[in-house]
C-alpha positions as CSV (number, residue, x, y, z in Angstrom):
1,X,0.0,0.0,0.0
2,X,1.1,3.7,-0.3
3,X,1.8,5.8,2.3
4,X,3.2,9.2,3.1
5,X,5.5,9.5,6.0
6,X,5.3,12.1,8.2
7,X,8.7,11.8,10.1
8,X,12.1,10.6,8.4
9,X,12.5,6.7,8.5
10,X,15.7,5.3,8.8
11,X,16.5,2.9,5.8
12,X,13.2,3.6,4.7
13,X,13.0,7.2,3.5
14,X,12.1,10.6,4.1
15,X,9.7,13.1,5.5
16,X,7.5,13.6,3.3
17,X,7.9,11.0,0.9
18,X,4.9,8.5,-0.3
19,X,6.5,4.7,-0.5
20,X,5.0,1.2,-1.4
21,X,5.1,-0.4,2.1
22,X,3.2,-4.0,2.7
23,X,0.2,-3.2,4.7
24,X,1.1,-5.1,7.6
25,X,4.3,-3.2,7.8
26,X,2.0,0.0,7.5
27,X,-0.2,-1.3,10.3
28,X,2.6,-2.9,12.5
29,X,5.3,-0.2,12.7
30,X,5.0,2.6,10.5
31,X,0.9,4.2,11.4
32,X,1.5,2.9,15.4
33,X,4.4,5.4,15.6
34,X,2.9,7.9,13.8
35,X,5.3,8.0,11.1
36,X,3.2,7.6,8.3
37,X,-0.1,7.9,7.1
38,X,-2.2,6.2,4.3
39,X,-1.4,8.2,0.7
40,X,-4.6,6.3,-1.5
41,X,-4.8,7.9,-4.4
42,X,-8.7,7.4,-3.7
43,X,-7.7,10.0,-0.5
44,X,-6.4,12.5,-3.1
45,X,-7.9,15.2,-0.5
46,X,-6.5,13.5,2.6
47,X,-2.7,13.0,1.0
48,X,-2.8,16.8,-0.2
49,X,-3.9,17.8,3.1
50,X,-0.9,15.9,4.6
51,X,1.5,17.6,1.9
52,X,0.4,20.8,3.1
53,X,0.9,20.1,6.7
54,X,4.1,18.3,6.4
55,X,5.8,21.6,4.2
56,X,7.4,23.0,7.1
57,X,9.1,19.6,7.6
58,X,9.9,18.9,4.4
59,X,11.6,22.7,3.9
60,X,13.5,21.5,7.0
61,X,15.0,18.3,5.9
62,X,15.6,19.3,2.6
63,X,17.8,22.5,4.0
64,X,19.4,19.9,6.2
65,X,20.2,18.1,3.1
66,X,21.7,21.2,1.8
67,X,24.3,21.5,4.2
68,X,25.3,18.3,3.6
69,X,26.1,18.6,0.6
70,X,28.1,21.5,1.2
71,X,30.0,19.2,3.1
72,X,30.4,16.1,0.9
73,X,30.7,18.1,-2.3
74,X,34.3,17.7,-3.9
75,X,35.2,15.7,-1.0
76,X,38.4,13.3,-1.5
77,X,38.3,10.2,0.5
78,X,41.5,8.2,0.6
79,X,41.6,4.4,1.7
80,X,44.6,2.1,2.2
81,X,44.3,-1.6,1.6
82,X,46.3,-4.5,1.4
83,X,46.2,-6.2,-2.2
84,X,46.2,-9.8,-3.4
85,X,48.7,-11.5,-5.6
86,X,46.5,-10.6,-8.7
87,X,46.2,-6.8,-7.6
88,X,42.9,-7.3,-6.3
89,X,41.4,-5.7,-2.6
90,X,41.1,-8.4,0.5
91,X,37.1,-8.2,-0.1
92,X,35.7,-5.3,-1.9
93,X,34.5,-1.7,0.1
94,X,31.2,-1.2,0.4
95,X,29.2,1.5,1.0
96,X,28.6,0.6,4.4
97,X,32.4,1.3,5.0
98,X,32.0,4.4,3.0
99,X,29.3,5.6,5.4
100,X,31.5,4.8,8.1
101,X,34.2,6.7,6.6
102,X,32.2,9.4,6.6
103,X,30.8,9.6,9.7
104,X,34.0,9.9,11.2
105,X,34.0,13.1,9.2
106,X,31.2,14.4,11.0
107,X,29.1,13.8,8.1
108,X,25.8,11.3,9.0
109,X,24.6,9.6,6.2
110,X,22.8,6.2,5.8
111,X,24.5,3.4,3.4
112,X,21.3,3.0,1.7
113,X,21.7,6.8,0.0
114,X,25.0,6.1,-1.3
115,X,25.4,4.4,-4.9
116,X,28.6,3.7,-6.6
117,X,29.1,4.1,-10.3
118,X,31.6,0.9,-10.2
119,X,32.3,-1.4,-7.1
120,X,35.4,-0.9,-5.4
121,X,37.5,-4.4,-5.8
122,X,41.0,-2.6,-6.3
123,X,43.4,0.4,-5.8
124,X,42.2,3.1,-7.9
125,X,40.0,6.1,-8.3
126,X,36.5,5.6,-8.1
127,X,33.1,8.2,-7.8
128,X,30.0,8.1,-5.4
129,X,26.6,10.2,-5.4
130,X,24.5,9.9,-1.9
131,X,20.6,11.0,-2.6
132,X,20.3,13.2,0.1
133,X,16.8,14.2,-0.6
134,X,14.1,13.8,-3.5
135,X,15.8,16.6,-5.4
136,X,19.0,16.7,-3.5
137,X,21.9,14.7,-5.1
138,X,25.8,15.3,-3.8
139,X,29.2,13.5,-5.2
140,X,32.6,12.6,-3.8
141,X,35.7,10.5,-5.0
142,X,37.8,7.6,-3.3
143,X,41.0,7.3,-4.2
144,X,42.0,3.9,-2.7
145,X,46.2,3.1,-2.4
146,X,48.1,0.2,-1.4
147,X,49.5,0.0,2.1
148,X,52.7,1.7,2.4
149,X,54.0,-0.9,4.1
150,X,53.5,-3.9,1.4
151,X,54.1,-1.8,-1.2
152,X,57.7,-1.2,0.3
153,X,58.1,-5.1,0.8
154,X,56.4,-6.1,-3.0
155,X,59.5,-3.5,-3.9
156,X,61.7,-5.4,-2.2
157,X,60.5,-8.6,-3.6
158,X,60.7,-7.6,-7.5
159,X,64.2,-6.4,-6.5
160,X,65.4,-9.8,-5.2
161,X,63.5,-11.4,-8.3
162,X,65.8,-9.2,-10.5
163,X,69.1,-10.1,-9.1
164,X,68.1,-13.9,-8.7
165,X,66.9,-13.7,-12.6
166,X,70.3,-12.1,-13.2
167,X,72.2,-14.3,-11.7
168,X,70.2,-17.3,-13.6
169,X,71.0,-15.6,-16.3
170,X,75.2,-15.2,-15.6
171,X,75.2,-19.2,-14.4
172,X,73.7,-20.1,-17.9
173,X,76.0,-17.9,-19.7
174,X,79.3,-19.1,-18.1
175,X,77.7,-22.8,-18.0
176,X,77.2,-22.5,-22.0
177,X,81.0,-20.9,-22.1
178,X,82.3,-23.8,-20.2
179,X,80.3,-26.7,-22.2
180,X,82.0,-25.1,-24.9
181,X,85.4,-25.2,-24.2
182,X,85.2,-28.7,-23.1
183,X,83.8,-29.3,-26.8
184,X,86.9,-27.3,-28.4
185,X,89.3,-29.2,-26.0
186,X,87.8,-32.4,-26.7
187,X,87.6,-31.3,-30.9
188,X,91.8,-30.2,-30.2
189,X,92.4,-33.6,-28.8
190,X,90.5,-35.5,-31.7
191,X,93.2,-33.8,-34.1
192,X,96.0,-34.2,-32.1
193,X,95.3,-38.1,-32.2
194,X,94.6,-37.8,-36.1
195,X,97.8,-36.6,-36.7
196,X,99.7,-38.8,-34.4
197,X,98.0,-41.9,-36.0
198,X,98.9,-40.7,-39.3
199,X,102.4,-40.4,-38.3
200,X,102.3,-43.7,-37.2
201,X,101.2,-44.8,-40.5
202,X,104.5,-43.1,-42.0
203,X,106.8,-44.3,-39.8
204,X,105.2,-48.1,-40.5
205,X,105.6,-47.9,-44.3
């Protein structure tokens, strides 16, 4: 069923706003605490009524909603993560995080108004828009970086890789140089018998 609510609802929405609830929700939680009331379109008269009376609330939390997004507009958030083998994020960050990011800001928003344009599985740059309001809409970056930390020992690691693949490298080259001389020496030797064998012929004729 439809109703308007008369007082912001967490994870639900806000004042002022008419929503598709199931009626027992409406009759359980939402018309007990006064929060809401029914928005039929058959009670065009009765919702209007309720739009009217709930102006001054509405102008209120829409303001509020304005100086938040004072607040979050062009705002930078920066994260540091560890990283997997493959580059990727120990479990993604969720908007959940972000809100708790934020609230250490000072800024108090619900998870539910924040939408990512791309989820955040990896270091990078990434946008986020938070509905503040029905007309209300704010934006704000994450940068997300690698923890200083592991990126000083991956550094160290590549390094080590390097002078191990070098000295592969030098171990083949003087292996090959050595396999070599042994074949010259052993060619030498082959000629050295030749001609002593074919002096031996001489001297036997």
């Amino acid at each position: 069923m439809k109703v308007i609510l008369t007082e912001k609802v967490t994870s639900v929405g806000n004042v002022g706003e008419i929503i598709n609830v199931s009626i027992g929700y409406a009759r359980n939680f939402l018309f007990p605490r006064k929060v809401a009331v029914p928005a039929d379109e058959a009670n065009k008269k009765h919702l209007d009524a309720q739009k009217r009376r709930l102006a001054k609330k509405v102008s209120a939390e829409k303001n509020a909603a304005l100086e938040i997004k004072k607040k979050l507009d062009g705002l930078h958030l920066e994260l540091i993560r560890r990283v997997g083998a493959n580059g990727k994020l120990f479990g993604s960050i969720t908007t959940s995080d972000l809100a708790h990011l934020l609230s250490e800001k000072g800024i108090v928003i619900e998870r539910r108004l924040i939408t990512l344009d791309n989820p955040i599985k990896s270091t990078g740059n990434y946008k986020a828009k938070v509905k503040l309001f029905h007309d209300v809409e704010s934006h704000f970056t994450i940068k997300v970086l690698i923890d200083p930390a592991q990126a000083e020992e991956l550094k160290k690691q590549q390094v080590e890789a390097t002078l191990l693949k070098k000295k592969q490298e030098e171990n083949a080259k003087l292996k090959a140089s050595a396999e070599a001389s042994d074949a010259s020496s052993k060619a030498e030797l082959s000629d050295e018998q030749r001609l002593k064998a074919e002096a031996d012929k001489l001297l036997r004729s």
